[in-house]
N, C-alpha and C positions, 0 to 999 in steps of 0.2 A: 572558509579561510584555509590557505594552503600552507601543512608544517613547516616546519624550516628547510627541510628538503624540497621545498617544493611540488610539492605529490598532494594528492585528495581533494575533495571536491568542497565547492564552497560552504560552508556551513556544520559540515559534517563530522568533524574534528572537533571543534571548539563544541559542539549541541552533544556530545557525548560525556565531555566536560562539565559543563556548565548542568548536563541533569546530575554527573556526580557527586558534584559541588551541592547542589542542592538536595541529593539524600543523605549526606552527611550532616546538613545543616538541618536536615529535616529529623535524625536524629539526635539533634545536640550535642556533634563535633563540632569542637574547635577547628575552625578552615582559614588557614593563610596560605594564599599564595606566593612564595618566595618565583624571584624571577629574574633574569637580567633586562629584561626591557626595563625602558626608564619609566618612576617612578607617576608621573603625573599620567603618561598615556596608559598604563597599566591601570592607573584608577581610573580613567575616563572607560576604558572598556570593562572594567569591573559595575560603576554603575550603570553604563547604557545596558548592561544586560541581567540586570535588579540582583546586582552583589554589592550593593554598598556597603555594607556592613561586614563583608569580610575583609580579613587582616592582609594587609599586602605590606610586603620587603621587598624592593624593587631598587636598581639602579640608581643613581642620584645627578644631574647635573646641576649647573649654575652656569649660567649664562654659556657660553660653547668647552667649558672646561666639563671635565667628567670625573666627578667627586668619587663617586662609590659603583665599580663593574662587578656588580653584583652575578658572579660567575662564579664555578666552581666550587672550591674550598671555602671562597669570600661568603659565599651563602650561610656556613655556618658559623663565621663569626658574625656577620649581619644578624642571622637569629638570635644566636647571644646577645648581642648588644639591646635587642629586646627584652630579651630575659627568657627567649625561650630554648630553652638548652633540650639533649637527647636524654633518653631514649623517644621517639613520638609513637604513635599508634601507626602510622600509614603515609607513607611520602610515593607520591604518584611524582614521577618524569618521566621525559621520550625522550633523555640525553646520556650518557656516560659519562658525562665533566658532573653529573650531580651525583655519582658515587658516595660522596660521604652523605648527603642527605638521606637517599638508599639505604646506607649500615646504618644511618642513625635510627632507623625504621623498625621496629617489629616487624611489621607488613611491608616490605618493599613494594613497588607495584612499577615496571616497566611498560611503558605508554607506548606502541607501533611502533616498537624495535624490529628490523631486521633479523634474521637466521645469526647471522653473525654478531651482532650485538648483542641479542639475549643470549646465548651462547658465553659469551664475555663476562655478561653480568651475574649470571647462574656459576661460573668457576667462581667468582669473587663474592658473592651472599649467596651461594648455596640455596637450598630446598625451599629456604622461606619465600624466594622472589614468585614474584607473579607477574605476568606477562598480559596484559589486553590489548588488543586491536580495536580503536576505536574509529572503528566505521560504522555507514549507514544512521537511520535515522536524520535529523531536521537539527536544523542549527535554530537560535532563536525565534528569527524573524517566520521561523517555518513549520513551527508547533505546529500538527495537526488537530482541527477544529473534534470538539468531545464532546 
């Protein structure tokens, strides 16, 4: 799957992800995905790739009308409206409109930012952020046989 810049190779983005997602769950975090993609295709590729059971706040439509642009700022009143309010343990994104998710964060964690983005994001949360390049490795369909 290619990020939203269009860059990186199939699989290998999301497989960097999704083993995340799963040592967190494998420790007994709490794992929601906040997201602006809409709401139902977000869950569809949540379970085809065995996360049903994690917590997803996702975009909303209703018939061609677009209820909830779960973006930015929106994201954290969307969590609130869950009930789940700051401080968290660890907010992973690869965007800069998710800033306040980021501060709401103990553990910021910026996702194959650019020089100049993380750059950005280290003047604005400081020593705490952390930066991964998720490349390499197998996206789902492409586990290596153990």
């Amino acid at each position: 799957m290619a990020n939203r810049h269009g860059t990186g190779e199939p699989g290998r983005i999301i497989g960097a992800g999704l083993r995340m997602i799963r040592t967190h769950l494998a420790a007994g975090d709490r794992v929601i995905v906040v997201t602006a993609c809409e709401h139902t295709l977000a869950r569809t590729v949540l379970d085809a790739t065995g996360l049903a059971g994690v917590e997803l706040v996702a975009s909303r439509i209703h018939g061609p009308r677009l209820i909830v642009h779960n973006h930015g700022a929106t994201k954290m009143v969307q969590l609130a409206a869950q009930g789940v309010t700051p401080p968290w343990p660890v907010a992973y994104s690869d965007s800069l409109s998710d800033l306040p998710i980021l501060r709401a964060a103990e553990q910021p964690v910026l996702v194959n930012a650019n020089p100049r983005q993380a750059a950005r994001a280290r003047r604005l949360l400081g020593a705490r952020l952390t930066t991964v390049t998720w490349t390499g490795g197998h996206g789902p369909a492409e586990e290596p046989d153990t």
